[in-house]
N, C-alpha and C positions, 0 to 999 in steps of 0.2 A: 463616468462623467467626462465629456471632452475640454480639451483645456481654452483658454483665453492665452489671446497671448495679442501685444500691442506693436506695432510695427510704428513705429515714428524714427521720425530724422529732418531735416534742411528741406523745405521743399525745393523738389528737383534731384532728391536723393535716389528715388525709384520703389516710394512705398504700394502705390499703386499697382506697380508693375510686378513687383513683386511678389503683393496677395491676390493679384490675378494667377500667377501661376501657382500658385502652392492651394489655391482655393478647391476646384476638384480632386485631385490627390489625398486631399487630408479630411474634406467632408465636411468644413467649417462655414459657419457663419462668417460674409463680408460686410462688417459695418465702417462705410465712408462717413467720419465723423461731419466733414467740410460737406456733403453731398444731404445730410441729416439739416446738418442747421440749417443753409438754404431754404429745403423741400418744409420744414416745421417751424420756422422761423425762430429760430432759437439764438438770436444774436439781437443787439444791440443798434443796430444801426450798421451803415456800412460806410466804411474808410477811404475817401476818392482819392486821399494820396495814395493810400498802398492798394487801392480796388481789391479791398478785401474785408467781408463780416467783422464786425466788434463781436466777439463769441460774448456768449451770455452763461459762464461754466453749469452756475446750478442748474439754466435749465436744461443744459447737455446731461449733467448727470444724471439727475433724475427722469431725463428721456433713456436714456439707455441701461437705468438700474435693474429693471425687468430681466430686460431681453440678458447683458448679459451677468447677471446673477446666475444663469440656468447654464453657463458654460458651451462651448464649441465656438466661440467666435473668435475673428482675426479682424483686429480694429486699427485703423489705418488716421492717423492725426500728426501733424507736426509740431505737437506739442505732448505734454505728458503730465503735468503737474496736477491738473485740475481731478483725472481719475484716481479714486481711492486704490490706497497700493491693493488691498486686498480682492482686486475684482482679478488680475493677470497673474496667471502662472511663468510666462517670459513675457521679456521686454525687449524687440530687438530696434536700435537704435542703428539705423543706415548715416557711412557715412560713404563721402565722394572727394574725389579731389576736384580743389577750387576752380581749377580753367574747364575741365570736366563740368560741372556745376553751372561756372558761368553760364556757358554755351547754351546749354538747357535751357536755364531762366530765361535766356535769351530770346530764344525757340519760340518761346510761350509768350512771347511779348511783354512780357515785366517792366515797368518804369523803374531806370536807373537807380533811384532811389532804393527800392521795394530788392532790387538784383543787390548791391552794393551790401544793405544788409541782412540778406541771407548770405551772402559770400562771409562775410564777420562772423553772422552768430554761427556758419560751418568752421572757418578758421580758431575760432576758441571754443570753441567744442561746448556750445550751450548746450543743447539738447541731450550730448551725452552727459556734462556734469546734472543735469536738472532729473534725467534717468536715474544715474547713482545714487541722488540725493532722494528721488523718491520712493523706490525701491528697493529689496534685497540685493547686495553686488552679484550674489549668486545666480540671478534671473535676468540681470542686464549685460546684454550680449552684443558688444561691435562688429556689425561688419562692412565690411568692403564695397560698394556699389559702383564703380566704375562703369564693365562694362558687361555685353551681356553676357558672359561665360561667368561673373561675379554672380549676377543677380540667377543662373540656373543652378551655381552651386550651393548659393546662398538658398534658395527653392529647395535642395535634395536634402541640404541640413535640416531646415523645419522639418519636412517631410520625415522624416528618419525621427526628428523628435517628438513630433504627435504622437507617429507609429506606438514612440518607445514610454512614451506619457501614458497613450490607453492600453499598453500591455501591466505594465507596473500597476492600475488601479484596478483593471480586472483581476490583478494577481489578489487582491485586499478584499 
């Protein structure tokens, strides 16, 4: 069986970007959670202060119970709480430094507002405490997203632990 594993962080972290490259390499299923609710309408309504989906969790979850119950995907969300710990084998949590970050959101055209607090919820580490809280410490893994020598090293790490995930379950 191939593993699950959840890539979230701040949006502007580099979740994207980074199961774009680790996506061939390792043979995995890419589920954009933010690209799902859209396309299936699985939200709520939509937020014109933050121009962003009110997510609708249950019917994220039970959209994606199927698919990944049967293992090999790499799910990409800025958030974490809502998926049952028992669906991911890792947890990686991207973080970024703040001006770094700005810039980004910036990039993207984000309303001050919507930048302002993501820059927060990165400076007090939401995403990562809400990780810890939901998951094993053992599977939740920080790292670094800066710049792109961060996100190809951060790509060789995954890589290496798929590898070393499907050698250990074919050993069993």
């Amino acid at each position: 069986m191939n593993p699950n594993i959840l890539i979230t962080g701040t949006p502007g972290t580099g979740k994207s970007t980074l199961s774009e490259l680790v996506l061939e390499s390792t043979g995995l299923n890419y589920i954009n959670v933010n690209e799902i609710v859209k396309e299936k309408g699985l939200h709520e309504g939509f937020d014109q202060e933050f121009k962003s989906y009110i997510l609708d969790d249950d019917k994220v979850v039970d959209e994606l119970e199927d698919i990944v119950s049967k293992g090999g995907n790499i799910v990409d969300y800025h958030s974490c709480d809502l998926f049952p710990e028992r669906w991911f084998d890792l947890v990686l949590v991207l973080r970024t430094d703040i001006t770094i970050l700005y810039d980004r959101l910036e990039k993207r055209g984000y309303p001050q507002k919507k930048i302002t607090e993501n820059i927060d919820c990165e400076i007090f580490q939401v995403i990562l405490e809400e990780a810890k809280e939901s998951y094993a410490n053992e599977i939740v893994i920080e790292l670094q997203s800066n710049t792109i020598q961060d996100m190809e090293s951060n790509a060789s790490r995954i890589e290496q632990w798929v590898y070393n995930f499907k050698t250990q379950k074919n050993k069993h």
